[in-house]
C-alpha positions, 0 to 999 in steps of 0.5 A: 725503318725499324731496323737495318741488318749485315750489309745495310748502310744507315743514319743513325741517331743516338740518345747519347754519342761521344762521337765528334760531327764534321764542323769547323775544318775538323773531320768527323770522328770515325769508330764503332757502335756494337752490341751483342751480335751487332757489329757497326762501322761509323763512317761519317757523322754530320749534324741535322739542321736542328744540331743532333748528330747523324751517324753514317753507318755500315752493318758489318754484322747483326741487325740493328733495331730502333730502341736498341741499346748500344756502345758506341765508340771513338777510334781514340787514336785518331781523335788525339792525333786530331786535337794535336792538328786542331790546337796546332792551327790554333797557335798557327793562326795566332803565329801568323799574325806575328809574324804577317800583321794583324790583317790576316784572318783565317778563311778556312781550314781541315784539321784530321788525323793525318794532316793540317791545312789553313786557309787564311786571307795575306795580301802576298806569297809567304816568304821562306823565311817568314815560313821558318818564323812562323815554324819556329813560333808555333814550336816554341809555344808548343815547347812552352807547354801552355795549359789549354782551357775552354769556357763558355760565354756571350759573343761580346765577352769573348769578343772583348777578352780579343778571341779570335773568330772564323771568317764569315762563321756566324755564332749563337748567342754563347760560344765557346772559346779556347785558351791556349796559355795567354798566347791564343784565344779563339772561338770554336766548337773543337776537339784539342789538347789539354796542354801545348806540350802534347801537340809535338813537333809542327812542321809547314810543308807547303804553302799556296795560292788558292785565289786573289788575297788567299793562301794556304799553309800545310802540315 
Protein backbone atom coordinates (compact mmCIF):
# COMPACT_ATOMS: atom_id res chain seq x y z
CA UNK A 1 0.00 0.00 0.00
CA UNK A 2 1.41 3.48 -0.91
CA UNK A 3 -0.38 5.43 0.81
CA UNK A 4 -3.23 5.55 3.48
CA UNK A 5 -5.87 8.74 3.98
CA UNK A 6 -8.54 10.49 6.67
CA UNK A 7 -10.13 7.42 8.28
CA UNK A 8 -7.52 4.54 7.54
CA UNK A 9 -5.66 2.62 10.21
CA UNK A 10 -2.08 1.49 9.43
CA UNK A 11 1.39 0.20 10.55
CA UNK A 12 3.81 2.10 9.91
CA UNK A 13 7.56 2.25 10.12
CA UNK A 14 9.83 5.11 10.25
CA UNK A 15 13.46 5.68 9.35
CA UNK A 16 13.90 7.14 12.75
CA UNK A 17 11.42 7.07 15.74
CA UNK A 18 11.54 8.40 19.39
CA UNK A 19 8.54 6.55 20.16
CA UNK A 20 9.08 3.47 22.90
CA UNK A 21 7.73 -0.08 21.64
CA UNK A 22 5.80 -2.29 24.14
CA UNK A 23 8.50 -4.41 25.96
CA UNK A 24 9.37 -5.44 29.07
CA UNK A 25 6.13 -4.50 31.20
CA UNK A 26 6.15 -1.10 30.19
CA UNK A 27 3.69 0.25 27.44
CA UNK A 28 4.24 1.67 24.52
CA UNK A 29 4.56 5.53 24.09
CA UNK A 30 1.60 6.88 22.78
CA UNK A 31 1.66 10.84 20.43
CA UNK A 32 1.56 11.77 16.92
CA UNK A 33 3.13 11.92 13.49
CA UNK A 34 2.39 15.09 11.40
CA UNK A 35 3.33 16.81 8.60
CA UNK A 36 1.45 19.53 6.35
CA UNK A 37 -1.77 18.54 5.90
CA UNK A 38 -1.20 15.23 7.47
CA UNK A 39 -2.45 14.56 11.00
CA UNK A 40 -1.63 11.07 12.68
CA UNK A 41 -3.02 9.40 15.89
CA UNK A 42 -0.17 6.70 17.02
CA UNK A 43 -2.03 4.39 19.05
CA UNK A 44 0.44 1.19 19.67
CA UNK A 45 3.93 0.65 18.71
CA UNK A 46 5.22 -3.01 18.67
CA UNK A 47 8.36 -4.54 17.32
CA UNK A 48 8.71 -6.78 14.26
CA UNK A 49 10.47 -9.91 14.83
CA UNK A 50 13.65 -8.54 13.05
CA UNK A 51 13.40 -5.42 16.35
CA UNK A 52 12.17 -2.21 13.97
CA UNK A 53 9.13 -0.68 15.49
CA UNK A 54 5.60 -0.69 14.09
CA UNK A 55 3.74 2.04 14.79
CA UNK A 56 -0.05 1.60 14.87
CA UNK A 57 -1.94 4.40 13.50
CA UNK A 58 -5.21 6.27 12.86
CA UNK A 59 -5.54 9.03 9.94
CA UNK A 60 -7.06 11.80 11.98
CA UNK A 61 -6.43 13.99 8.77
CA UNK A 62 -4.62 13.95 5.15
CA UNK A 63 -3.07 11.31 3.33
CA UNK A 64 0.08 9.71 4.54
CA UNK A 65 2.64 8.36 1.33
CA UNK A 66 5.44 5.91 1.38
CA UNK A 67 8.83 8.29 1.52
CA UNK A 68 6.90 11.22 3.19
CA UNK A 69 8.66 12.99 5.70
CA UNK A 70 7.17 13.35 9.10
CA UNK A 71 7.50 14.63 12.57
CA UNK A 72 6.72 12.19 15.05
CA UNK A 73 6.24 12.85 18.26
CA UNK A 74 5.84 11.43 22.05
CA UNK A 75 3.06 12.70 24.27
CA UNK A 76 6.07 13.59 26.81
CA UNK A 77 3.67 13.91 29.68
CA UNK A 78 2.91 10.45 29.63
CA UNK A 79 6.71 9.13 28.94
CA UNK A 80 8.04 10.99 32.20
CA UNK A 81 4.97 9.74 34.34
CA UNK A 82 6.16 6.11 32.74
CA UNK A 83 9.73 6.42 33.89
CA UNK A 84 8.49 7.52 37.21
CA UNK A 85 6.54 3.73 37.48
CA UNK A 86 9.62 2.21 35.55
CA UNK A 87 12.56 3.01 38.17
CA UNK A 88 9.83 2.68 40.82
CA UNK A 89 9.75 -0.95 40.21
CA UNK A 90 13.05 -1.16 39.84
CA UNK A 91 13.78 -0.03 43.75
CA UNK A 92 10.49 -2.02 44.47
CA UNK A 93 12.16 -5.48 43.28
CA UNK A 94 15.34 -4.73 45.17
CA UNK A 95 13.02 -3.55 48.23
CA UNK A 96 11.76 -6.70 48.46
CA UNK A 97 14.52 -8.88 48.48
CA UNK A 98 14.99 -6.66 51.55
CA UNK A 99 12.76 -7.04 53.28
CA UNK A 100 11.31 -11.14 51.97
CA UNK A 101 14.81 -12.73 51.24
CA UNK A 102 16.82 -13.26 48.21
CA UNK A 103 14.42 -15.80 46.74
CA UNK A 104 11.98 -13.53 45.32
CA UNK A 105 12.55 -12.52 41.75
CA UNK A 106 10.57 -10.76 39.44
CA UNK A 107 7.94 -12.85 37.10
CA UNK A 108 6.59 -10.14 35.43
CA UNK A 109 5.26 -6.52 35.38
CA UNK A 110 3.32 -3.25 33.77
CA UNK A 111 5.02 -0.18 34.18
CA UNK A 112 2.50 3.09 32.51
CA UNK A 113 1.40 6.19 33.15
CA UNK A 114 -1.00 5.79 35.05
CA UNK A 115 -0.19 2.91 37.44
CA UNK A 116 2.68 -0.03 38.48
CA UNK A 117 1.99 -3.56 39.26
CA UNK A 118 4.81 -6.45 39.92
CA UNK A 119 4.70 -9.69 39.68
CA UNK A 120 7.03 -11.56 41.65
CA UNK A 121 7.79 -15.40 42.77
CA UNK A 122 7.29 -15.53 47.46
CA UNK A 123 6.63 -18.55 49.02
CA UNK A 124 3.52 -16.83 51.20
CA UNK A 125 1.11 -13.52 51.53
CA UNK A 126 2.79 -10.09 51.99
CA UNK A 127 2.22 -9.25 55.58
CA UNK A 128 0.78 -5.48 56.44
CA UNK A 129 3.73 -4.81 58.04
CA UNK A 130 6.37 -6.18 55.56
CA UNK A 131 4.10 -3.87 53.12
CA UNK A 132 4.76 -0.84 55.28
CA UNK A 133 8.72 -1.99 55.25
CA UNK A 134 8.99 -2.27 51.64
CA UNK A 135 6.65 1.37 51.15
CA UNK A 136 9.21 2.84 53.61
CA UNK A 137 12.39 1.66 51.73
CA UNK A 138 11.49 2.41 48.34
CA UNK A 139 10.59 5.99 49.58
CA UNK A 140 13.47 6.59 51.49
CA UNK A 141 15.88 5.40 48.36
CA UNK A 142 13.67 7.89 46.50
CA UNK A 143 14.28 10.68 49.04
CA UNK A 144 17.86 9.54 48.56
CA UNK A 145 18.09 11.16 45.36
CA UNK A 146 20.42 8.25 43.70
CA UNK A 147 21.70 9.25 40.11
CA UNK A 148 20.43 6.70 37.64
CA UNK A 149 23.05 5.38 34.80
CA UNK A 150 22.91 2.98 32.10
CA UNK A 151 25.49 1.26 30.06
CA UNK A 152 25.80 -1.38 27.86
CA UNK A 153 27.79 -4.48 28.40
CA UNK A 154 28.08 -8.60 27.84
CA UNK A 155 25.69 -10.55 29.99
CA UNK A 156 28.40 -12.25 32.29
CA UNK A 157 29.82 -8.52 33.20
CA UNK A 158 26.74 -7.62 34.28
CA UNK A 159 26.00 -10.73 35.68
CA UNK A 160 29.12 -10.61 37.67
CA UNK A 161 28.71 -6.78 38.88
CA UNK A 162 24.93 -8.76 40.54
CA UNK A 163 22.26 -6.77 38.11
CA UNK A 164 19.34 -8.22 38.50
CA UNK A 165 17.55 -10.20 35.26
CA UNK A 166 13.98 -10.90 34.24
CA UNK A 167 12.43 -14.07 34.95
CA UNK A 168 12.77 -16.33 32.08
CA UNK A 169 13.70 -13.20 29.71
CA UNK A 170 16.25 -14.34 27.33
CA UNK A 171 19.19 -11.58 26.30
CA UNK A 172 21.79 -11.11 23.33
CA UNK A 173 25.02 -11.20 23.80
CA UNK A 174 25.01 -7.14 25.11
CA UNK A 175 22.53 -5.73 27.43
CA UNK A 176 21.94 -2.98 28.70
CA UNK A 177 21.98 -2.46 32.70
CA UNK A 178 20.46 0.21 34.93
CA UNK A 179 21.88 1.73 37.91
CA UNK A 180 19.84 3.23 40.20
CA UNK A 181 22.78 4.93 42.73
CA UNK A 182 24.83 1.46 44.30
CA UNK A 183 21.13 0.39 45.57
CA UNK A 184 19.90 -1.35 42.39
CA UNK A 185 21.20 -2.64 39.13
CA UNK A 186 19.01 -4.56 36.72
CA UNK A 187 19.05 -5.66 33.18
CA UNK A 188 16.44 -3.78 30.89
CA UNK A 189 15.82 -2.16 27.68
CA UNK A 190 13.33 0.80 29.54
CA UNK A 191 12.67 4.28 29.92
CA UNK A 192 13.50 6.01 33.58
CA UNK A 193 14.56 8.89 35.50
CA UNK A 194 17.69 10.65 35.64
CA UNK A 195 17.67 10.43 39.33
CA UNK A 196 15.39 8.73 42.14
CA UNK A 197 14.42 11.93 43.43
CA UNK A 198 12.09 12.44 40.63
CA UNK A 199 10.19 9.48 41.10
CA UNK A 200 7.82 11.00 44.00
CA UNK A 201 6.12 9.59 46.47
CA UNK A 202 5.58 5.56 46.16
CA UNK A 203 2.54 4.21 47.66
CA UNK A 204 1.54 0.11 47.54
CA UNK A 205 -2.12 -0.02 47.27
CA UNK A 206 -2.96 -3.68 47.06
CA UNK A 207 -1.13 -6.87 47.00
CA UNK A 208 -2.56 -10.38 45.64
CA UNK A 209 -2.24 -13.86 44.55
CA UNK A 210 -2.10 -14.56 41.15
CA UNK A 211 -1.09 -18.45 41.59
CA UNK A 212 0.84 -21.06 43.30
CA UNK A 213 4.29 -19.16 44.52
CA UNK A 214 3.21 -15.84 43.03
CA UNK A 215 2.19 -12.53 44.13
CA UNK A 216 1.61 -9.15 42.94
CA UNK A 217 1.99 -5.67 44.28
CA UNK A 218 0.22 -2.21 43.02
CA UNK A 219 1.00 1.25 42.90
Amino acid sequence: MEHVQEGDTAVVILEETPFYAESGGQVADAGTIAAEGLQAEVTGVTRAPNGQPLHEVNIIRGTLTVGQPVLAQINEQARKATEKNHSATHLLHQALKDVLGDHVNQAGSYVGPDRLRFDFSHFGQVTEEEMKQIEQIVNERIAANYRVMTEETTVEEAKAKGAMALFGEKYGSVVRVVHIGEYSIELCGGCHVRSSGEVGTFKLVSEGGIGAGFAELKQ
